[in-house]
C-alpha positions as CSV (number, residue, x, y, z in Angstrom):
1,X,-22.3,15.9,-41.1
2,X,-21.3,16.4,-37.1
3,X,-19.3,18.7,-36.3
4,X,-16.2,16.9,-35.5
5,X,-16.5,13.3,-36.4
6,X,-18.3,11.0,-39.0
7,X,-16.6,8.3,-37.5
8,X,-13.9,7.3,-35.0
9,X,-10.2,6.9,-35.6
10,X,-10.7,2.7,-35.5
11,X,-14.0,2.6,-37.8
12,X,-12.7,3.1,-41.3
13,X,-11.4,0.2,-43.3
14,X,-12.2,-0.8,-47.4
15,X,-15.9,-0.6,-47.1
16,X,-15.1,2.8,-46.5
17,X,-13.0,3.4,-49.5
18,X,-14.0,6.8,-51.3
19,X,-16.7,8.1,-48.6
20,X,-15.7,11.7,-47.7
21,X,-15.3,12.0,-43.7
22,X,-14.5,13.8,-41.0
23,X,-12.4,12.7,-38.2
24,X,-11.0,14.0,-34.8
25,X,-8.4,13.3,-32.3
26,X,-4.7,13.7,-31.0
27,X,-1.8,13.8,-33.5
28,X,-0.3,11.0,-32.7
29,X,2.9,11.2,-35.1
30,X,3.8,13.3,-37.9
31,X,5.8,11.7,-40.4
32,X,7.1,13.4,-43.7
33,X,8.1,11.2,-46.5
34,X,9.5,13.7,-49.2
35,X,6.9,16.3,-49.4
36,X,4.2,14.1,-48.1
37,X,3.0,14.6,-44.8
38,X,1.7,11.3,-43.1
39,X,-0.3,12.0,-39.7
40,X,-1.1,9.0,-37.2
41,X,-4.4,10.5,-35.9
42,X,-5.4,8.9,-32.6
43,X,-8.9,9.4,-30.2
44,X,-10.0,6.9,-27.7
45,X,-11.0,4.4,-29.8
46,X,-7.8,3.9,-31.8
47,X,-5.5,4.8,-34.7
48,X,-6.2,6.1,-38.5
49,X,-3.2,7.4,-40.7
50,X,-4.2,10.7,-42.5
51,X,-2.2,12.9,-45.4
52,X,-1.2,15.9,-46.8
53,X,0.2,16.2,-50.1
54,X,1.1,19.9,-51.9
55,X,-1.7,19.3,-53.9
56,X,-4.0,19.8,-50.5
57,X,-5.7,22.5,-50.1
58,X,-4.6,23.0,-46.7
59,X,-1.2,21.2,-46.9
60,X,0.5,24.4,-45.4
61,X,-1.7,24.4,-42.3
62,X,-0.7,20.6,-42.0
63,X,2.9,21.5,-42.1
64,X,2.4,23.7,-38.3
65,X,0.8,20.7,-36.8
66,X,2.7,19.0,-34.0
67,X,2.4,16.2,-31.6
68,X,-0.4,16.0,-29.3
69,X,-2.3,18.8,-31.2
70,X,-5.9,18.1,-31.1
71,X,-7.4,18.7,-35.2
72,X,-10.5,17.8,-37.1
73,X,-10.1,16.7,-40.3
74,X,-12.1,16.3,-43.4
75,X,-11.1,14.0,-46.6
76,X,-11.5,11.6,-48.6
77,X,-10.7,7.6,-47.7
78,X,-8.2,5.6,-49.8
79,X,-6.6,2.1,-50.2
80,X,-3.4,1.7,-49.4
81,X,-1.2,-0.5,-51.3
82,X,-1.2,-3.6,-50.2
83,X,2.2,-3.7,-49.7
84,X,1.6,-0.8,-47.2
85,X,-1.3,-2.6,-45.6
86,X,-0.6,-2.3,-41.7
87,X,-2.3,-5.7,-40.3
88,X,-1.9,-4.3,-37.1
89,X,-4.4,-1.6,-37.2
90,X,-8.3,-2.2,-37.5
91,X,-7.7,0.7,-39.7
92,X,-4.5,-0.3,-41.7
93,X,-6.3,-1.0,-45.1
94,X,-7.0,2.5,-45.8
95,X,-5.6,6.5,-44.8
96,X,-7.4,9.3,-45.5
97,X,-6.3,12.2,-48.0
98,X,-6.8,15.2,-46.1
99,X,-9.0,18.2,-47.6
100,X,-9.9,20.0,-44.8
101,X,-8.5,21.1,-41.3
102,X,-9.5,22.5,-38.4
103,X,-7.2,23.4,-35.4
104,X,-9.1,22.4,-32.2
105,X,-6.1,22.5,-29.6
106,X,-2.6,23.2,-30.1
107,X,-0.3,21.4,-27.5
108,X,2.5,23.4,-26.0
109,X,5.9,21.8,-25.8
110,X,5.2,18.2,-24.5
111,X,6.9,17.1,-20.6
112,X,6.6,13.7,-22.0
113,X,6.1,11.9,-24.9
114,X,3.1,9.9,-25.2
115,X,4.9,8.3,-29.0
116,X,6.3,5.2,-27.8
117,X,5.4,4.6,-24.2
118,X,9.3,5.5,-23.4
119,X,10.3,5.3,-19.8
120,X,10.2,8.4,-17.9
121,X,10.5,9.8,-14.2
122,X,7.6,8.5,-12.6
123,X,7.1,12.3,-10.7
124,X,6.9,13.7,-14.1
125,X,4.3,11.3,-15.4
126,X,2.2,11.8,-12.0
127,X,2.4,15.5,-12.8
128,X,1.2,15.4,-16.0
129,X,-1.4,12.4,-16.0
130,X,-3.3,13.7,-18.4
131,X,-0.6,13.0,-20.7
132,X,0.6,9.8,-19.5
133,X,-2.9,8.6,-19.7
134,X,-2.8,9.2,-23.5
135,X,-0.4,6.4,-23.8
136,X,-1.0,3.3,-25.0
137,X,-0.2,0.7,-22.1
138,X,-2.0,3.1,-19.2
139,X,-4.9,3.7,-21.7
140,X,-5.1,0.0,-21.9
141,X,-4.9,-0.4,-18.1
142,X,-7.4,1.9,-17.0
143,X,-9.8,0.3,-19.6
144,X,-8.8,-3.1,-18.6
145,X,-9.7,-1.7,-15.3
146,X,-13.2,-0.7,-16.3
147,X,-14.4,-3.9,-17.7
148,X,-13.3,-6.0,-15.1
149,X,-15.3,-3.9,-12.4
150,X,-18.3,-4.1,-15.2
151,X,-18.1,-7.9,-15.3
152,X,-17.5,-8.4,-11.7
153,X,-21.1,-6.5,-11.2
154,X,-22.4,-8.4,-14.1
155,X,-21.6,-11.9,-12.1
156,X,-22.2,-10.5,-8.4
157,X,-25.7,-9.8,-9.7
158,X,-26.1,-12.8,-11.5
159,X,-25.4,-14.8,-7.7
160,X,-28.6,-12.4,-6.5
161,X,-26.7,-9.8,-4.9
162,X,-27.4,-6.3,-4.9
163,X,-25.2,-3.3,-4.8
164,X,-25.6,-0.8,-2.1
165,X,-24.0,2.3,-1.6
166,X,-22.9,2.8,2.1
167,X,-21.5,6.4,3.8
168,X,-18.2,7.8,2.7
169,X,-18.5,10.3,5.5
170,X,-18.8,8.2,9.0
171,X,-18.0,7.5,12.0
172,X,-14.3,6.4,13.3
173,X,-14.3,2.4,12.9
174,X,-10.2,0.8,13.5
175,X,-9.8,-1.2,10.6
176,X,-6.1,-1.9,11.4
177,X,-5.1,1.5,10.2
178,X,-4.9,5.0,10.4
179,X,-8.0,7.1,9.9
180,X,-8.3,9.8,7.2
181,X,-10.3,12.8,9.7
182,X,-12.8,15.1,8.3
183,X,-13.3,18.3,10.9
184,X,-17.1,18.9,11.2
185,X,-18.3,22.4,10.8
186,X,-21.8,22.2,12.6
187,X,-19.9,20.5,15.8
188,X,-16.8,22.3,16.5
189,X,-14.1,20.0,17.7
190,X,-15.5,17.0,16.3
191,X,-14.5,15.0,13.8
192,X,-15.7,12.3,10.8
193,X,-13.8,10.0,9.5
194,X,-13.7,8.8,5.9
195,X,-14.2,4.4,5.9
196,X,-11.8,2.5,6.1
197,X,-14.1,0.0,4.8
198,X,-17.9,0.0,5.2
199,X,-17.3,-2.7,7.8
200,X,-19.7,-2.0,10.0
201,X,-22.5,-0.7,7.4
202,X,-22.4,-4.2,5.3
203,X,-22.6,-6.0,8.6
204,X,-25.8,-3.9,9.8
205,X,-27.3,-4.0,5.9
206,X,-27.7,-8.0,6.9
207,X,-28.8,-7.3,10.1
208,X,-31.6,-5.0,7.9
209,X,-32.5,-8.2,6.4
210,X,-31.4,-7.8,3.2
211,X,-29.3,-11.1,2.8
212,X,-26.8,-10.5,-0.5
213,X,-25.3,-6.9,-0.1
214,X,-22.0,-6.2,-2.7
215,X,-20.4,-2.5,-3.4
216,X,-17.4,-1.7,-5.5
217,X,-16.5,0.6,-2.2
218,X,-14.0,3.0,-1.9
219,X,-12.0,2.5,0.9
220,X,-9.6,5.3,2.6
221,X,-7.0,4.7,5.0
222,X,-4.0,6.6,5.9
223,X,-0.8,4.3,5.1
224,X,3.0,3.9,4.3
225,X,2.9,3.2,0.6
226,X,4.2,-0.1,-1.3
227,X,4.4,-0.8,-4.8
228,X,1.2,-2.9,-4.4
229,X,-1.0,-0.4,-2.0
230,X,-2.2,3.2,-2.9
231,X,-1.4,5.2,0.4
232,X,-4.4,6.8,0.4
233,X,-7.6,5.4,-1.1
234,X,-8.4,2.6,-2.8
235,X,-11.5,0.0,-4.1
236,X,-12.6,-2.9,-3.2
237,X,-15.1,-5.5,-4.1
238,X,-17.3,-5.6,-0.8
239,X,-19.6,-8.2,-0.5
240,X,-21.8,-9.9,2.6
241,X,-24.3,-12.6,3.2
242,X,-26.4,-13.8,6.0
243,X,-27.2,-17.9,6.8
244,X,-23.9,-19.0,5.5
245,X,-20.6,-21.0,6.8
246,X,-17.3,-20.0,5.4
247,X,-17.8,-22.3,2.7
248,X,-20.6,-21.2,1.4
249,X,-18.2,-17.9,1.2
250,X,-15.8,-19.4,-1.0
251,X,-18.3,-21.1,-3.3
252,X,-20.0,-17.6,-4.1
253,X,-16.7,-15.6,-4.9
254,X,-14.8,-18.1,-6.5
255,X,-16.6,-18.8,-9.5
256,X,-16.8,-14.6,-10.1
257,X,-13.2,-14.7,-9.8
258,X,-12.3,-17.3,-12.0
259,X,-14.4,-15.9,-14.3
260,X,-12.9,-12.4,-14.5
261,X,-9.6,-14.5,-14.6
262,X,-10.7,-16.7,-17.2
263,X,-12.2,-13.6,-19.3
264,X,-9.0,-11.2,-18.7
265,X,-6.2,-12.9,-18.3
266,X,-4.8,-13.4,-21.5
267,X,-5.3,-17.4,-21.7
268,X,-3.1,-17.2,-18.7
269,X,-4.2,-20.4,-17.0
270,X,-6.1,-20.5,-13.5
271,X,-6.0,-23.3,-11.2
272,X,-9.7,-24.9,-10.7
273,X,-9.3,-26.4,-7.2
274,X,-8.1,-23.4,-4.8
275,X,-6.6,-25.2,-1.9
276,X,-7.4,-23.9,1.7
277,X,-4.3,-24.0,3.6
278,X,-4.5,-23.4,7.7
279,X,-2.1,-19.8,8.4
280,X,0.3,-22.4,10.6
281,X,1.1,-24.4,7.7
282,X,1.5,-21.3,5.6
283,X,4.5,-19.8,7.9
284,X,5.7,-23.3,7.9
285,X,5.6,-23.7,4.1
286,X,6.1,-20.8,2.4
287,X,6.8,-18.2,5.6
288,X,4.3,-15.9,4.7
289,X,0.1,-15.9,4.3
290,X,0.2,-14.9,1.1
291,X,2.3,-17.4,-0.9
292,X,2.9,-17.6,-4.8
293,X,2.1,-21.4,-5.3
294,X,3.6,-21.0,-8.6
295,X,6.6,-21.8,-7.2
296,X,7.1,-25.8,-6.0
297,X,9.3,-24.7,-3.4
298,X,7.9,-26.2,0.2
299,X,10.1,-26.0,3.5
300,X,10.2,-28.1,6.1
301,X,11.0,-28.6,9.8
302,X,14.5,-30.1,9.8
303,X,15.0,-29.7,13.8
304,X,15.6,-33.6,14.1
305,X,18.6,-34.2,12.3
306,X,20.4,-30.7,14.0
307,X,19.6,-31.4,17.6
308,X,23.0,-32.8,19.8
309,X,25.0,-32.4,16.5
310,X,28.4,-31.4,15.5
311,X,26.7,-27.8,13.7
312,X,27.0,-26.1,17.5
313,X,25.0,-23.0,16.0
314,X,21.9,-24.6,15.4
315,X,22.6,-27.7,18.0
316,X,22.7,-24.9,21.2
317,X,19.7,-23.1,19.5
318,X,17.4,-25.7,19.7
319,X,18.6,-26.1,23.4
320,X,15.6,-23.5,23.7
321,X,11.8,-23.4,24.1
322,X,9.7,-22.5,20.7
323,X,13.1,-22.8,18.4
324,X,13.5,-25.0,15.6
325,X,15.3,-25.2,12.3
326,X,14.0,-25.1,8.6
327,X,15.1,-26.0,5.6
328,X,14.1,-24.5,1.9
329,X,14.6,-27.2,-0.9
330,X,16.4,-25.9,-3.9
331,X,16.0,-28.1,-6.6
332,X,18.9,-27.6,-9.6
333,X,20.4,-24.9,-7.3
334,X,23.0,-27.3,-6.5
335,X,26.5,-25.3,-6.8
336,X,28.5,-23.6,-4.0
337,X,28.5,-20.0,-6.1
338,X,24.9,-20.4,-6.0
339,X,24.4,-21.2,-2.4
340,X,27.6,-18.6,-1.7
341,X,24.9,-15.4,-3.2
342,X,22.2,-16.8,-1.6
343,X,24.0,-16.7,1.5
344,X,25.1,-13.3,0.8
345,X,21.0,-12.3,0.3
346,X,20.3,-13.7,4.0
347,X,22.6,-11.3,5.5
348,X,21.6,-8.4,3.5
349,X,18.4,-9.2,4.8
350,X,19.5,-9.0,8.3
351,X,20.3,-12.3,9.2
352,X,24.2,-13.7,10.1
353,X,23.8,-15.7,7.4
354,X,21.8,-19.3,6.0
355,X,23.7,-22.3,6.3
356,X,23.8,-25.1,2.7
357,X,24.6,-28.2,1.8
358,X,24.3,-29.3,-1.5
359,X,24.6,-32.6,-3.2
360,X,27.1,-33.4,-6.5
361,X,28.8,-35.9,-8.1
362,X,32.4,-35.9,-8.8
363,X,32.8,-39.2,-10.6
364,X,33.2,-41.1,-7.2
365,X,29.2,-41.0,-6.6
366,X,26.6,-38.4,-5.1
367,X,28.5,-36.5,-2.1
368,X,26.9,-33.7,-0.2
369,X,29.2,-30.8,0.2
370,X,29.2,-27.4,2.2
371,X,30.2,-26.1,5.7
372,X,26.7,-28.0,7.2
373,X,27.9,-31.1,6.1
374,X,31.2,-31.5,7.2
375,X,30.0,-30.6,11.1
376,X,26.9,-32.9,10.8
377,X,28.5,-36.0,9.0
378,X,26.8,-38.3,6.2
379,X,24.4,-39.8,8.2
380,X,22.3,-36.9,8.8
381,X,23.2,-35.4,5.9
382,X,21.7,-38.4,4.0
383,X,18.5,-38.3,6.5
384,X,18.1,-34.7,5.8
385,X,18.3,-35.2,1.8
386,X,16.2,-38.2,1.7
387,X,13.3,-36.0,4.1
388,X,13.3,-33.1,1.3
389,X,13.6,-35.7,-2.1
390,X,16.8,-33.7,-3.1
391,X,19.2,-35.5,-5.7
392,X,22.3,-35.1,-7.3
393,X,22.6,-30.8,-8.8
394,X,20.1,-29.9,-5.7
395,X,20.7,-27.9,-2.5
396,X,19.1,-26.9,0.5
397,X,19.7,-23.7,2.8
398,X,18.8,-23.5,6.7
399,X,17.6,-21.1,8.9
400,X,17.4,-21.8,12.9
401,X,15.6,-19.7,15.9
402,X,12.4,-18.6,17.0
403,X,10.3,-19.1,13.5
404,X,8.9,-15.3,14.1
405,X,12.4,-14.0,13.7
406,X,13.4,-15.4,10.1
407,X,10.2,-16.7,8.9
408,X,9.8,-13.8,6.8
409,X,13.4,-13.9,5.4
410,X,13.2,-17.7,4.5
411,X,10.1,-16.8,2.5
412,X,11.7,-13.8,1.0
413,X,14.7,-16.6,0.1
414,X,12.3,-19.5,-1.2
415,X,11.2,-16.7,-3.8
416,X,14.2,-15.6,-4.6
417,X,15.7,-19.3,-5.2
418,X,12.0,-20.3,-7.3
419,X,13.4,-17.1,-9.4
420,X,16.7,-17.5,-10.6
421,X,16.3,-21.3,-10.9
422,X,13.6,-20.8,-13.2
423,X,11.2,-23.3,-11.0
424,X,8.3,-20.1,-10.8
425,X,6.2,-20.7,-13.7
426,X,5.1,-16.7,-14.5
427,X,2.7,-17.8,-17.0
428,X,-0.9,-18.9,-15.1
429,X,-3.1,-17.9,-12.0
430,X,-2.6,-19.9,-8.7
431,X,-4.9,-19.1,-5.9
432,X,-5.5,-20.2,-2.8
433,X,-7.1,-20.0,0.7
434,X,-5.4,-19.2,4.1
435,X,-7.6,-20.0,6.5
436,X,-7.7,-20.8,10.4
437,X,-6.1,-17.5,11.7
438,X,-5.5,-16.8,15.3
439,X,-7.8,-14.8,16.9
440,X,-4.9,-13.3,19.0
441,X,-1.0,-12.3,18.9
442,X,1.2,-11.4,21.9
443,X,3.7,-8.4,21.4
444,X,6.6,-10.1,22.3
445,X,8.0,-7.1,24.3
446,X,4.9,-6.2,26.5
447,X,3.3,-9.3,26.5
448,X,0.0,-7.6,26.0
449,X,-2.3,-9.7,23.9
450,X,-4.4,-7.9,20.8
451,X,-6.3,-8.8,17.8
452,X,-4.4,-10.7,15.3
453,X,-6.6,-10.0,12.1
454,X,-10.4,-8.5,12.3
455,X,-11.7,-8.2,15.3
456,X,-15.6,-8.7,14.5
457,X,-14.9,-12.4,13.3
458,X,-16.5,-15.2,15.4
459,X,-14.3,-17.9,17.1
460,X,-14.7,-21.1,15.4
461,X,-15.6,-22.7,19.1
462,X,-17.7,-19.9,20.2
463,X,-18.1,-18.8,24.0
464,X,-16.8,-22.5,24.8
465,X,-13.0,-21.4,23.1
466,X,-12.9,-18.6,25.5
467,X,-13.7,-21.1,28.8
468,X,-11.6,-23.8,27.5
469,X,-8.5,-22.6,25.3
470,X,-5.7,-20.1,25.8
471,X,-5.8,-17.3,24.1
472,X,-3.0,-17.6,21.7
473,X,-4.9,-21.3,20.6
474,X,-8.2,-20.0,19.7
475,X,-8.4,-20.2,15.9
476,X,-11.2,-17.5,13.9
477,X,-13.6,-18.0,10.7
478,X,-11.1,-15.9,9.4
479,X,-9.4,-16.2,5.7
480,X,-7.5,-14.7,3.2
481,X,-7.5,-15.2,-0.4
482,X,-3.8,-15.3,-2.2
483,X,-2.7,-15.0,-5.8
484,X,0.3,-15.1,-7.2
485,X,2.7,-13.7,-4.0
486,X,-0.3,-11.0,-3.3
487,X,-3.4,-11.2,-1.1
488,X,-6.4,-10.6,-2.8
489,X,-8.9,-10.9,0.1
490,X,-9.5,-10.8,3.4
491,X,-12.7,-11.7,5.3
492,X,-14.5,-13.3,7.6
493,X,-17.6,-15.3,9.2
494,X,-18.7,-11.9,11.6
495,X,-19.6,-12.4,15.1
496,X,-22.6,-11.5,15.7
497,X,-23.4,-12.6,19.2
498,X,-23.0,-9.7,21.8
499,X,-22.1,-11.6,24.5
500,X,-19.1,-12.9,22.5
501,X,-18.3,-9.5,21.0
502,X,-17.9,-8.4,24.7
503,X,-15.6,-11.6,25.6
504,X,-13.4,-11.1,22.5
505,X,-12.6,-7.7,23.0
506,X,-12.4,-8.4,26.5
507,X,-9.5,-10.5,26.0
508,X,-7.6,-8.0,23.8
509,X,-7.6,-5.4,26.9
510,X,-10.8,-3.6,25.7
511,X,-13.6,-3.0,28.5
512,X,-17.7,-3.4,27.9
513,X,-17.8,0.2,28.1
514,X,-14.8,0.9,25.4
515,X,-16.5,-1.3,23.0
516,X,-19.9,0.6,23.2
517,X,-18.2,3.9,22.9
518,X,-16.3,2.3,19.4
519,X,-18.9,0.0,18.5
520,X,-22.0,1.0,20.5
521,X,-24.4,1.0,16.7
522,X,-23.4,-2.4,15.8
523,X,-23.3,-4.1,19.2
524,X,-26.7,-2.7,20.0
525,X,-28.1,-3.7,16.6
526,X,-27.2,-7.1,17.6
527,X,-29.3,-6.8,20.4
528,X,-32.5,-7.0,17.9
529,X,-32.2,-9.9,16.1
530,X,-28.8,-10.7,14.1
531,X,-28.6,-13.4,11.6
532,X,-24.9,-15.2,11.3
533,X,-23.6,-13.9,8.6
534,X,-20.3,-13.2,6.7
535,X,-18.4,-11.7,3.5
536,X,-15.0,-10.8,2.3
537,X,-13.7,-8.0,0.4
538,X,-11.3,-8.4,-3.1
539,X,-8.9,-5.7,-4.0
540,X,-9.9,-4.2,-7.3
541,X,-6.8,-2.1,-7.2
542,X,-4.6,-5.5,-7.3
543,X,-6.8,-7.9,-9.0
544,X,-6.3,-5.3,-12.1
545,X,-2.5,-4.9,-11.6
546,X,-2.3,-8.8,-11.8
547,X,-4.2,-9.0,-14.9
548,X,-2.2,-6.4,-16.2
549,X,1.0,-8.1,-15.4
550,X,2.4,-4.9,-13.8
551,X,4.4,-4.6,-10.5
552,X,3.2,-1.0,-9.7
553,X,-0.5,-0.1,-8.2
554,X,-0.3,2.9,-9.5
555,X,0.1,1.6,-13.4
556,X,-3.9,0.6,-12.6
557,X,-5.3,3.6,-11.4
558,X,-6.6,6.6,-12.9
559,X,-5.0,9.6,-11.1
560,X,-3.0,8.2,-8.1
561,X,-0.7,9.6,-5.4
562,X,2.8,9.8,-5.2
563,X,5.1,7.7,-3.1
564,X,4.6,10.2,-0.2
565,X,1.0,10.5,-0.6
566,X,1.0,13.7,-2.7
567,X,-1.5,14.8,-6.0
568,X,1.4,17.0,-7.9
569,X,-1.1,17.1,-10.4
570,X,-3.8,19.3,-8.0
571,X,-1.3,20.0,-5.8
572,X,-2.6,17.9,-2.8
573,X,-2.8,18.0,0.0
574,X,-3.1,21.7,0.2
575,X,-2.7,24.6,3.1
576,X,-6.3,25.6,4.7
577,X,-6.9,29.3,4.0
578,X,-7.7,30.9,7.1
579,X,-11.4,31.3,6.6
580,X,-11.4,27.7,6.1
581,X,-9.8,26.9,9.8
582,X,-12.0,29.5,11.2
583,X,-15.3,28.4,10.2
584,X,-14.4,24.8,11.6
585,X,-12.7,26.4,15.0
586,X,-9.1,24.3,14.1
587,X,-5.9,26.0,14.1
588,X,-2.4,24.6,12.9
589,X,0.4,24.4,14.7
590,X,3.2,25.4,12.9
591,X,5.8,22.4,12.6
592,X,9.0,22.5,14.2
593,X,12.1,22.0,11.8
């Protein structure tokens, strides 16, 4: 027999009844029903009851075990009753009568349980991840994790791509956030940097001529954290072709994603046509380019029926260039306590407040009611409820301004009202496309005009956008892929034309010569033949934690940082000894209180 198992702690069942075996793993639970100790003994692979009775020949070793102990046992399998049948378990027809033990690991005093998947101080569970790993739910996640990466390479190479590996230690390459800096040793004063993506390397891998590149790539930028980014690192489904229109983009990635959807998502629908909706309409719609189409909710430009009327706010407002005035439809929400709180949100959000009307009947007929429609009068009010299909038990709320200064507060607000009127349905997949970005944004202080998304994608006019078009109008191949409230991908059709690289940067304030000294590889790799070509990149990180149904990134990954990007498990990041400094020429300054 092998030395520590026959079998694993899900194999067993009635086949098995009266083979002598020998399992190992965790104890799980110890349970002790009048003399008779009951062990839940758990490995990797699942659970198997074992016992102890007096008449055991090591029942009074059994009696030291505690939780988390790690034992070999040897026995004997029996039926249970079928009364005690567990249908749960794969292994719930059967428990083994111990005859043998073997301590293999005693367990000091446990910092959490790993019993019952209790809540507990997320600091303490980061600490000891090795523990929290052992419970149920994470172990689930993390193996949830590894078979969705295993089918995604199982369909990426069934579309005729192959994976390639590109460098982790690289050049400096802005990605739209800060770089992580490794000091060289060899060239004193220099430094790598870790990618942020292989942006650059996929590009040049199709300038190589190899036409279908993926890579499950680990990607490492230095940001804030949020509950659905890791602040350090994180991996991505890269992926690139050559010859191919956006389109042809979408048609290769969507049927891998749908199918990992399909295959892990717990019957949890997915919507079949993924609609590709321009960025403007986006803001307009939903205020922000990554929308949760679950919810109906759709706002709409409302400027008409507020301009020269008796609502003076909004009335002098749109007495301004680039103002208007929005409303978000709230179907059932059609009661002045709930339009008073969501009132009360817009201000905690920053805002003077978000003005309602909302429409009930008091046995004299349908009547709007509300500030807004006293100081506008029934006509409008009427105009306004036919526009948004609102009834009798419905209200609307209204923002008014410059759309940059409360679009993202509106959209904040339509989620909140498709939540607690119960119009977000939590139970399916909806995806879809935001596409048609602007190239360019101004900062609305300096005026200065920059890269609104990635800089490497082509203009969808080419050189002719940049003759023709002001800046701020020139629209990108570029696109994002939304699910569910979170963006799942970004990417883009690259440019791949030097002479339009050097214009596009140009534009954004960036010299010929600054482009060579940041991009100088890639530029001059154009220069020898470059196909068009394009790709995206998918967030394993948060295609996992939607599958998983969990709010928190790092509930999906093995051993992630803290909130202020620290490892308390290996105690990262970590003082330099001085040797270290010395042999790369650095010193650190010591930081002022």
């Amino acid at each position: 027999m092998h030395a520590y198992r026959s079998h694993t702690c899900s194999e067993l069942n009635a086949s098995n009844v009266g083979d002598t075996v020998r399992l190992s793993g965790w104890v799980h639970r110890v349970r002790d029903h009048g003399g008779i100790l009951f062990i839940d003994l758990r490995d990797h692979y699942g659970i198997t009851q074992v016992l102890a009775d007096p008449d055991s020949p090591v029942f009074k070793d059994v009696e030291k075990v505690r939780s988390e102990w790690v034992i070999r046992i040897d026995g004997t399998v029996m039926a249970r009753s079928p009364e005690l049948v567990n249908p749960k378990l794969p292994t719930g027809e059967v428990e083994v009568f111990i005859r043998d033990m073997e301590v293999l690991g005693e367990a000091a005093e446990l910092p959490l349980p790993v019993f019952g998947d209790q809540e507990y101080p997320e600091e303490t569970r980061l600490k000891y991840r090795f523990i929290d790993l052992r419970r149920e739910s994470l172990h689930d996640n993390i193996m949830l994790r590894s078979k969705v990466v295993s089918s995604i390479r199982r369909r990426m190479e069934g579309q005729g791509f192959n994976e390639f590996q590109t460098p982790i230690i690289t050049a400096s390459s802005p990605e739209g956030a800060r770089d992580f800096l490794v000091p060289s040793r060899l060239h004193p004063g220099k430094f790598y940097a870790l990618p942020q993506a292989p942006q650059q390397f996929k590009q040049l891998i199709m300038v190589a001529g190899f036409d279908k590149y993926f890579q499950i790539a680990p990607c490492f930028r230095d940001e804030d954290p949020r509950a659905d980014r890791s602040p350090t690192d994180f991996y991505q489904l890269d992926m690139e072709m050559s010859f191919v229109s956006q389109q042809d983009v979408f048609d290769t990635i969507e049927p891998v994603l749908k199918g990992v959807m399909e295959e892990f998502g717990g019957g949890r629908p997915v919507n079949q046509e993924w609609p590709q909706i321009s960025y403007k309409d986006a803001a307009l719609w939903y205020g922000t380019d990554k929308p949760d189409l679950r919810n109906p909710i759709k706002m709409q430009v409302v400027s008409e029926h507020f301009a020269g009327s008796g609502f003076k706010i909004f009335a002098s407002l749109l007495e301004n260039e680039g103002t208007e005035v929005r409303a978000i439809p709230a179907p059932t929400g059609g009661s002045r306590k709930f339009c008073d709180r969501m009132n009360k949100f817009a201000q905690q959000e920053g805002l003077p407040g978000m003005g309602y009307i909302f429409w009930r009947d008091q046995g004299e007929g349908m009547e709007a009611a509300g500030p807004l429609a006293k100081n506008i009068g029934p006509e409008r009010t009427e105009a306004i409820r036919q526009q948004l299909g609102l009834g009798v038990g419905d209200a609307a709320f209204f923002l008014g301004g410059k759309p940059s200064a409360f679009e993202g507060v509106a959209g904040r607000a339509r989620n909140v009202i498709g939540e607690e009127l119960g119009l977000t349905d939590k139970d399916k997949f909806e995806f879809c496309w935001i596409v048609d970005f602007p190239m360019y944004e101004k900062d609305e202080e300096t005026g200065k005009i920059d890269f609104s998304h990635n800089p490497f994608s082509m203009p969808q006019g080419g050189m002719a956008d940049f003759e023709h078009k002001d800046p701020l109008e020139i629209l990108g191949y570029q696109y994002d892929l939304a699910c569910n409230g979170y963006e799942l991908i970004s990417g883009a059709i690259r440019n791949h034309k030097p002479e339009i690289m050097y214009k596009a940067f140009e534009v954004a304030g960036y010299p010929a010569e600054e482009v060579d000294k940041r991009f100088g590889g890639m530029v001059n790799a154009f220069t020898y033949g470059a196909p068009p070509h394009g790709g995206c990149a998918t967030g394993i990180d948060r295609l996992v934690m939607l599958l998983a149904d969990e709010n928190n990134i790092r509930q999906v990954i093995m051993f992630p940082m803290n909130q202020r990007a620290e490892d308390l498990m290996l105690g990262g990041p970590s003082e330099p000894t001085n040797e270290q400094l010395r042999e790369l020429g650095l010193r650190v300054l010591p930081q002022e209180n």
